[in-house]
N, C-alpha and C positions, 0 to 999 in steps of 0.2 A: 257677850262682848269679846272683843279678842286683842291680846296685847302682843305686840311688840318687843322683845328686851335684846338690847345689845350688850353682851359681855366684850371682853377684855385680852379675849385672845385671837386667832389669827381670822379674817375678815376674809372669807373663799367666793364670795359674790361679785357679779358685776353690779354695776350700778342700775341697769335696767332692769335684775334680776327681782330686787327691793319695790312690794309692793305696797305702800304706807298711807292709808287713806285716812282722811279728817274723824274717823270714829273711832278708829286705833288706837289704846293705850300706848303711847309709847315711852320706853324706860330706857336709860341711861345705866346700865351696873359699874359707876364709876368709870374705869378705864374705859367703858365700849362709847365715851362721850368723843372717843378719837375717832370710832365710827359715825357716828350721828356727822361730826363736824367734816368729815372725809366728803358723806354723804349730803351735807347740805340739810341735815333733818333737826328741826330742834325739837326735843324731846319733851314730853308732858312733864316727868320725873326723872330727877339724877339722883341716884341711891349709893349710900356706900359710905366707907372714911375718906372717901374722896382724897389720896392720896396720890390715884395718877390722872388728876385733870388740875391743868393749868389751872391756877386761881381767877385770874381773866375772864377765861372761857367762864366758871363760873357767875362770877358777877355777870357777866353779858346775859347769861340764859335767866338769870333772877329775873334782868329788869325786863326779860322778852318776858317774863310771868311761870318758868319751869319752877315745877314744886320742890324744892334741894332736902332731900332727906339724907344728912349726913350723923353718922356712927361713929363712934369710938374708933381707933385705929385696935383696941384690944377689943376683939369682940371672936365671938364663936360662931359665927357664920360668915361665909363669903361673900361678896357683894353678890355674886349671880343670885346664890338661896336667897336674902337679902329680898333682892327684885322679884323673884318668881314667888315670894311670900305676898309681896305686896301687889303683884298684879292679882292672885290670889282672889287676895282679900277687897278690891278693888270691882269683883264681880267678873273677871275674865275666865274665861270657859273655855278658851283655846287660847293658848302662850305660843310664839315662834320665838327661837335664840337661837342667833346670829352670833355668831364669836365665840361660841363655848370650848373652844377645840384650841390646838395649838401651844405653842410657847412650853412653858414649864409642865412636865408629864402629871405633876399632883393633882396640877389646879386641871386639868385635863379630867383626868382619872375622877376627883371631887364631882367636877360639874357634870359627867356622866350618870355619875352613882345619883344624881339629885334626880333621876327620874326615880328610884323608887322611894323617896323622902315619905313618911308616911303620913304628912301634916297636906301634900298636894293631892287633889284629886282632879285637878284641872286637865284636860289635855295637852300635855308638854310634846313640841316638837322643836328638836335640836339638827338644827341646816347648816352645814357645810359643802359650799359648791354643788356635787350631785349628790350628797349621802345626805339622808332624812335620819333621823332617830327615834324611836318612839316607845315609849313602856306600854303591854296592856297589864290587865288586873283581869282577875276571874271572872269569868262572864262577860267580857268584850268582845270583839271582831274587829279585825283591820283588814280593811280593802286597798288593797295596792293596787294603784294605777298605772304603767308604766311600757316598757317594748319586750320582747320573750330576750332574753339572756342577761337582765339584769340581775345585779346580785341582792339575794336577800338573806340575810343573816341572822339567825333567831337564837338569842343565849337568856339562860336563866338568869335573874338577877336575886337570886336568894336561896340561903337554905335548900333543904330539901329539891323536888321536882316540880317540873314545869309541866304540865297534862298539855297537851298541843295538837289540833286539826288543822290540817291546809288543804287548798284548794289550787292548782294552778300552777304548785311551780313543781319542778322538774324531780325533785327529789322529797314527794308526799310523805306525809306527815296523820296518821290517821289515829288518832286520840292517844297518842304516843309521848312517851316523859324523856324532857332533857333535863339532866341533871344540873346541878351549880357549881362554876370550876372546870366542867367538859367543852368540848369543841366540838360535838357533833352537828350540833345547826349553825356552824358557820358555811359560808362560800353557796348555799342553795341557789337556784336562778328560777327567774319566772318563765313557765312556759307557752305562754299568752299574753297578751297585754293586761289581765289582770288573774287578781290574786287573792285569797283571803286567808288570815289568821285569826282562829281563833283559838282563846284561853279557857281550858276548865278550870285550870287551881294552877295556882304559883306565881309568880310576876316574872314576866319576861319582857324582854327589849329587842326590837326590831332592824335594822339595820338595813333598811334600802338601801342601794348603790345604783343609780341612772347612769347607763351606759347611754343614755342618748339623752342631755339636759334638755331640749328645746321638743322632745315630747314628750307624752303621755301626762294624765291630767293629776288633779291634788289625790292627796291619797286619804282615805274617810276612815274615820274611828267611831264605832258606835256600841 
């Protein structure tokens, strides 16, 4: 199953871009219900201390039948973790968030770092306009679909090093370690329209950039 979740910060999409079909979990992380309501989408679930959604707007989505799982305003997780627990646990195996970026640098920098959370095993991808995000784990492969001079950006997201093979872009990568804290796998580009990463040991995060949005096709994690 694949969920939906809209966070609370800057909304880089058009509206034709949003692709939301009737099997879609779809999730509210609090504030992203300004997206939903932007987009015309009502959402299965709105999660959160629901402090930046109109009260209105609430009651309206109850009586449309949205499931309100509202929090503590003191609590230890952000509404995005929040959501991406419950899609989770909900049986979704591929997560898109929509909104994670933007605004205040913490809540930025936070919902970044939730791809190496070690309670998610889901497939997280984090979409802004043309930039994808994505963590793999040891023993993964990512296939980037995309046009030769997009940017792919590969940084360690932990500890120690990141073991790394690529495929396809310009500046290969051949079972070689990026450190944690370094910049050497930032700004790479692909040399083909497609591309692969893969992970021996460490966790890393992936960082597409589409120089050309209106082509090249989804990008596969396996």
């Amino acid at each position: 199953m694949r969920s939906i979740i809209f966070a609370n910060g800057e909304f880089c999409q058009t509206v034709n871009e949003i692709n939301v079909t009737k099997d879609d979990l779809v999730i509210a992380a609090d504030g992203g219900s300004r997206h939903c309501q932007t987009l015309g989408i009502i959402p299965n679930v709105l999660i959160g201390d629901l402090d930046s959604t109109p009260k209105d707007l609430i009651q309206e989505w109850q009586t449309a039948g949205v499931l309100v799982i509202r929090h503590p305003n003191q609590k230890d997780q952000t509404d995005l973790e929040l959501a991406l627990l419950h899609a989770q646990a909900e049986g979704a195996s591929e997560i898109i968030v929509y909104g994670a970026v933007g605004g205040r640098l913490d809540m930025t920098f936070g919902n970044l770092l939730l791809l190496a959370h070690p309670e998610l095993t889901s497939q997280i991808t984090l979409i802004c306009g043309g930039e994808e995000v994505r963590a793999l784990r040891p023993g993964e492969s990512l296939t980037l679909n995309g046009t030769p001079g997009d940017i792919v950006s590969l940084l360690s997201l932990g500890p120690g090093k990141s073991r790394i093979r690529t495929e396809g872009l310009e500046y290969p990568l051949n079972n070689e370690d990026l450190g944690f804290g370094l910049t050497r796998g930032v700004s790479n580009r692909m040399a083909d329209e497609r591309a692969v990463i893969q992970l021996e040991r460490g966790l890393l995060a992936v960082i597409h950039t589409r120089t050309n949005q209106t082509e090249g096709g989804k990008d596969e994690e396996i």
